[in-house]
C-alpha positions, 0 to 999 in steps of 0.5 A, spaced: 658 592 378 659 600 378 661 603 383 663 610 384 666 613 391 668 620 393 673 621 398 676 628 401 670 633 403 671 636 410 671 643 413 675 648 410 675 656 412 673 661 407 678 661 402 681 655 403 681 649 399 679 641 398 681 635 393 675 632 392 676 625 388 672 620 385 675 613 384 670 609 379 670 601 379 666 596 374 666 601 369 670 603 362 671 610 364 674 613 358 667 611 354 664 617 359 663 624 362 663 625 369 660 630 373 660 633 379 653 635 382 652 639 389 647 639 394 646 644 399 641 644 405 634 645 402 636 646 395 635 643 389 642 639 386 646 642 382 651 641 376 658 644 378 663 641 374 663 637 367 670 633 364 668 630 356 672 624 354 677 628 351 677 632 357 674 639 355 670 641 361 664 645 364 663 650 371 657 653 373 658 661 373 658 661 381 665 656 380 669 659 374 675 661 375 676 658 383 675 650 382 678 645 377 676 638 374 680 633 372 681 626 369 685 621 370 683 615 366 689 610 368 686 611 376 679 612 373 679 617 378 677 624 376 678 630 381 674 636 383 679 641 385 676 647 389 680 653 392 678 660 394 673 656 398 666 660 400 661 659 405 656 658 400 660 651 397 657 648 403 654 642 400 654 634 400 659 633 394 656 627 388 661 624 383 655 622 376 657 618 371 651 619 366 651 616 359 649 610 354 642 609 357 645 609 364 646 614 370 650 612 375 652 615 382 656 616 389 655 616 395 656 623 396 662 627 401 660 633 405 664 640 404 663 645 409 666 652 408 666 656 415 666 663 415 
């Protein structure tokens, strides 16, 4: 069975910054990508991140520069790293396995930035 389980939301202040990670179980992790998606209250979900088996990666404009997605495929773990956190990052965080005909999902972890 997969299971993929985010960890390390909370609350931060504007500026500041979070460690989300994302330990993954019953899957071969280096046949995949991950993404890391976003939800923000009354809002579509969003790709915010993307790490490639070869460890290329992928941000939407808004994040570029600010956060930092990495892999490490011994843990199976992959890490969203955010700093200059704003306000508008507030958002339930998803962990996204997508690949071979399946699509795989967390549970999800809050981020909230005050300002």
């Amino acid at each position: 069975q997969v299971r993929l389980v985010e960890s390390g939301g909370g609350l931060a202040q504007a500026g500041g910054s979070l460690r989300l990670s994302c330990a993954a179980s019953g899957i071969t992790t280096t046949r995949y990508a991950f993404n890391w998606h976003r939800q923000a209250p009354g809002k579509q979900r969003e790709l915010v991140a993307a790490i490639d088996i070869g460890g290329s990666t992928a941000y939407t404009e808004s994040v570029k520069g600010r956060f930092t997605i990495s892999r490490d495929n011994a843990r199976k773990t992959v890490v969203l790293q955010m700093n200059s956190l704003k306000p508008e990052a507030t958002a339930v965080y998803y962990c996204n396995i997508r690949g071979f005909g399946s699509d795989y999902w967390g549970q999800g972890t809050q981020v909230t930035v005050s300002s």
